[in-house]
C-alpha positions as CSV (number, residue, x, y, z in Angstrom):
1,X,164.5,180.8,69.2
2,X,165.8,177.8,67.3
3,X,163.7,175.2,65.5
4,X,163.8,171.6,67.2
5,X,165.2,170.6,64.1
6,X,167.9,173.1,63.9
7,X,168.7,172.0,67.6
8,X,168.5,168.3,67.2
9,X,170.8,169.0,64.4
10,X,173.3,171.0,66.7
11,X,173.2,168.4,68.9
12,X,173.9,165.6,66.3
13,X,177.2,167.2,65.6
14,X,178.6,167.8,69.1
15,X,177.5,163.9,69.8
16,X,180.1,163.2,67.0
17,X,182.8,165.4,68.5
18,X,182.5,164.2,71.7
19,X,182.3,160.8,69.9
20,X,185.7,161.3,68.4
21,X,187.2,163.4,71.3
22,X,186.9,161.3,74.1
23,X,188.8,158.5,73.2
24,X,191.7,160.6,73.1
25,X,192.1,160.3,76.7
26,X,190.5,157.4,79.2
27,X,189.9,160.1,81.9
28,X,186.8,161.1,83.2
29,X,187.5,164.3,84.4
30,X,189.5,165.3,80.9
31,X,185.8,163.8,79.2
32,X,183.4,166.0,81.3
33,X,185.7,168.7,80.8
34,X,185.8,168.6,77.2
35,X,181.8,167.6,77.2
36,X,181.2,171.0,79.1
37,X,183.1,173.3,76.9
38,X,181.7,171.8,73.9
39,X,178.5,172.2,74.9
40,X,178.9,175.5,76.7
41,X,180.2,177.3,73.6
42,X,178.3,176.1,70.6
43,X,174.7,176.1,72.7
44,X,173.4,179.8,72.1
45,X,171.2,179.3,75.3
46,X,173.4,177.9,77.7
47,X,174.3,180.5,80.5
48,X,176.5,177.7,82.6
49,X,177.6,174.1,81.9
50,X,178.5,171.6,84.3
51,X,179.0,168.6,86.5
52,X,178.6,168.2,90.3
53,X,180.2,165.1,91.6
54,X,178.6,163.0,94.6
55,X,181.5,162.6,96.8
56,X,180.2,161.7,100.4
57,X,176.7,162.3,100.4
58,X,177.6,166.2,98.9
59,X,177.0,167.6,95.6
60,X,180.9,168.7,95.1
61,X,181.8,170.8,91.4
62,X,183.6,169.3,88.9
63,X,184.2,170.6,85.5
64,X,182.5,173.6,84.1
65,X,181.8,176.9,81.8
66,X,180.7,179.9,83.0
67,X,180.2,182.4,85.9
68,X,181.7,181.3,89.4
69,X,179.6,178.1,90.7
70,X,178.5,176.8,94.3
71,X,181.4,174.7,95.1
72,X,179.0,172.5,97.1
73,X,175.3,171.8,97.2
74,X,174.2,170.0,100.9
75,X,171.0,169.3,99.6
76,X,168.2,167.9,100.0
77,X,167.2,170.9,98.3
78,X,167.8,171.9,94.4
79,X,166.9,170.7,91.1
80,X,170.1,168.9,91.0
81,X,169.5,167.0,94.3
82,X,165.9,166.1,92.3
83,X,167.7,164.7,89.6
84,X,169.7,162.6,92.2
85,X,166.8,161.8,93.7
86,X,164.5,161.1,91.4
87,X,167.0,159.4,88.9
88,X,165.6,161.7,85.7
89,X,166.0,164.4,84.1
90,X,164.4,167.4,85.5
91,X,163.7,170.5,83.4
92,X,162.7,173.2,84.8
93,X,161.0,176.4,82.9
94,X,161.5,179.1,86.1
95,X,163.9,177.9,88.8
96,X,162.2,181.0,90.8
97,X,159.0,178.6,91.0
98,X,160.8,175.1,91.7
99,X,160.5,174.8,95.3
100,X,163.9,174.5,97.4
101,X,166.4,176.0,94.2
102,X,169.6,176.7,95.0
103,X,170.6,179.8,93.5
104,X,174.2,180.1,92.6
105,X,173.7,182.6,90.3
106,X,170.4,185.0,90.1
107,X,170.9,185.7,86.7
108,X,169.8,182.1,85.7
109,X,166.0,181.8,85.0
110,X,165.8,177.9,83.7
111,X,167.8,174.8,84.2
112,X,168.3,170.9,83.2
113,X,170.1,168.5,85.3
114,X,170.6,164.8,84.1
115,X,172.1,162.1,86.3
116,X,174.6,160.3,85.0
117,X,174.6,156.5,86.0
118,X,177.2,153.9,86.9
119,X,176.9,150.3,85.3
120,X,174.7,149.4,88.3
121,X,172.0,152.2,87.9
122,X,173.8,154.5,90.8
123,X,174.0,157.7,90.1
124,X,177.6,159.1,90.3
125,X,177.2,162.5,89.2
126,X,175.0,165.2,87.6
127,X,175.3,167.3,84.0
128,X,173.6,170.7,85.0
129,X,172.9,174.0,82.2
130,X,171.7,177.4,83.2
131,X,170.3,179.6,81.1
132,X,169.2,183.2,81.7
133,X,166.4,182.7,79.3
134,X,163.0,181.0,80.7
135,X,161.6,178.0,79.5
136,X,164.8,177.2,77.4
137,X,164.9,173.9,77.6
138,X,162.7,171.2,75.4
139,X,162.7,167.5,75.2
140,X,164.7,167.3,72.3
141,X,167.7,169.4,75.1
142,X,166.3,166.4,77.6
143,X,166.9,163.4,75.0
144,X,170.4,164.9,73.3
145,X,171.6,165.5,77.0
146,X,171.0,161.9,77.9
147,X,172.8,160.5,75.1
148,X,175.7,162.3,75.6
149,X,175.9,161.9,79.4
150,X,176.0,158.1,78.3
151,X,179.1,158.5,76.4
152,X,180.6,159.7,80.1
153,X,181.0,156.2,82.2
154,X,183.7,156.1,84.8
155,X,186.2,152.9,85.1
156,X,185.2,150.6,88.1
């Protein structure tokens, strides 16, 4: 497993990608895009990597990495309806004990969701990582997440 050093450090240099990237293009779709395949392939522990849009009170896929996704999540259920819902990150350690997970894929064993937030504190969508590993996910995954998640504001 990596140090928290090591990984704070591998976070540090996709922040700057992204922070260089990005501006390339004033799309938001283009930015999660290129968010999620940065962090999908230079994240050892990252089994999937992705947004879900709210569009109409659904949980609807947007861009991703990985194996085949739920196209929608109803909710209430899931950790990324918690993260809606709770406007926070949620890490979980074993989605097998977090009550109401939605399973799109039993290979994955721990997960992160962070909201990401329009100017007015709504939430507008969600990042959301896999991993078939348990318990892969720390704080320092929580606090790196957020930051970059910020870089990703839709136009009004």
């Amino acid at each position: 497993m990596e140090t928290q050093t090591r990984l704070g450090n591998r976070y540090e240099r996709i922040y700057t990608q992204l922070q260089e990237l990005l501006p390339k293009s004033r799309d938001i779709v283009a930015h999660m895009a290129t968010a999620a395949a940065l962090l999908h392939h230079k994240m050892p522990h990252y089994f999937w990597t992705g947004f879900y849009l709210l569009k109409h009170e659904l949980l609807v896929v947007g861009p991703y990495q990985g194996p085949v996704a739920c196209q929608v999540l109803a909710g209430p259920e899931g950790v990324c309806w918690a993260g809606v819902h709770r406007k926070e990150t949620i890490v979980v350690p074993d989605v097998h004990r977090f009550p109401g997970h939605v399973a799109c894929d039993s290979r994955s064993n721990s997960e992160i969701v962070v909201p990401l937030f329009r100017e007015g504190g709504s939430v507008w969508a969600v990042l959301d990582v896999d991993s078939i590993r348990l318990d892969a996910f720390s704080e320092v995954d929580a606090a790196w997440l957020e930051k970059i998640t910020r870089l990703l504001t839709p136009e009004p």
